[in-house]
C-alpha positions in Angstrom: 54.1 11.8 -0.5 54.8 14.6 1.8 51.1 14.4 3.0 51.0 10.8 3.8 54.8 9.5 4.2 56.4 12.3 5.9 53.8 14.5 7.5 54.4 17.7 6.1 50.9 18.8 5.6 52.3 22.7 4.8 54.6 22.2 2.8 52.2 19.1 0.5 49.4 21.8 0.5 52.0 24.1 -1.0 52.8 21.7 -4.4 49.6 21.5 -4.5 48.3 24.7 -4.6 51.2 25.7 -7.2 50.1 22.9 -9.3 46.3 23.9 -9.7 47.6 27.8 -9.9 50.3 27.6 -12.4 50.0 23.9 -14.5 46.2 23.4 -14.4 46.8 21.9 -18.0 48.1 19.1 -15.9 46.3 16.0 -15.8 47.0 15.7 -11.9 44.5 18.7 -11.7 41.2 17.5 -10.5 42.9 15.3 -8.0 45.3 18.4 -6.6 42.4 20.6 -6.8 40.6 18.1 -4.2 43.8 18.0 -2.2 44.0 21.2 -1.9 40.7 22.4 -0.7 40.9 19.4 1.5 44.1 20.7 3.6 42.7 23.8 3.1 39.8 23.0 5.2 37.2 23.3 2.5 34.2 21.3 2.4 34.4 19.0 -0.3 30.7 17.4 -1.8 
């Protein structure tokens, strides 16, 4: 939501990385995992 509806890339890759650090029993993992590398500029395969 913050990514895509109200353009707050910083503060979307910011839930995201304390998602896949501190809940990575989460199943919203893999996909904020992605996310996250994404905004972080990581090339994703």
């Amino acid at each position: 939501m913050y990514l895509r509806h109200l353009n707050a890339p910083d503060k979307a890759k910011a839930l995201y990385k304390d998602l896949v650090f501190n809940h990575a029993d989460s199943i919203y993992f893999v996909e904020a995992r992605k996310q996250f590398r994404r905004l972080r500029g990581d090339a994703i395969n």
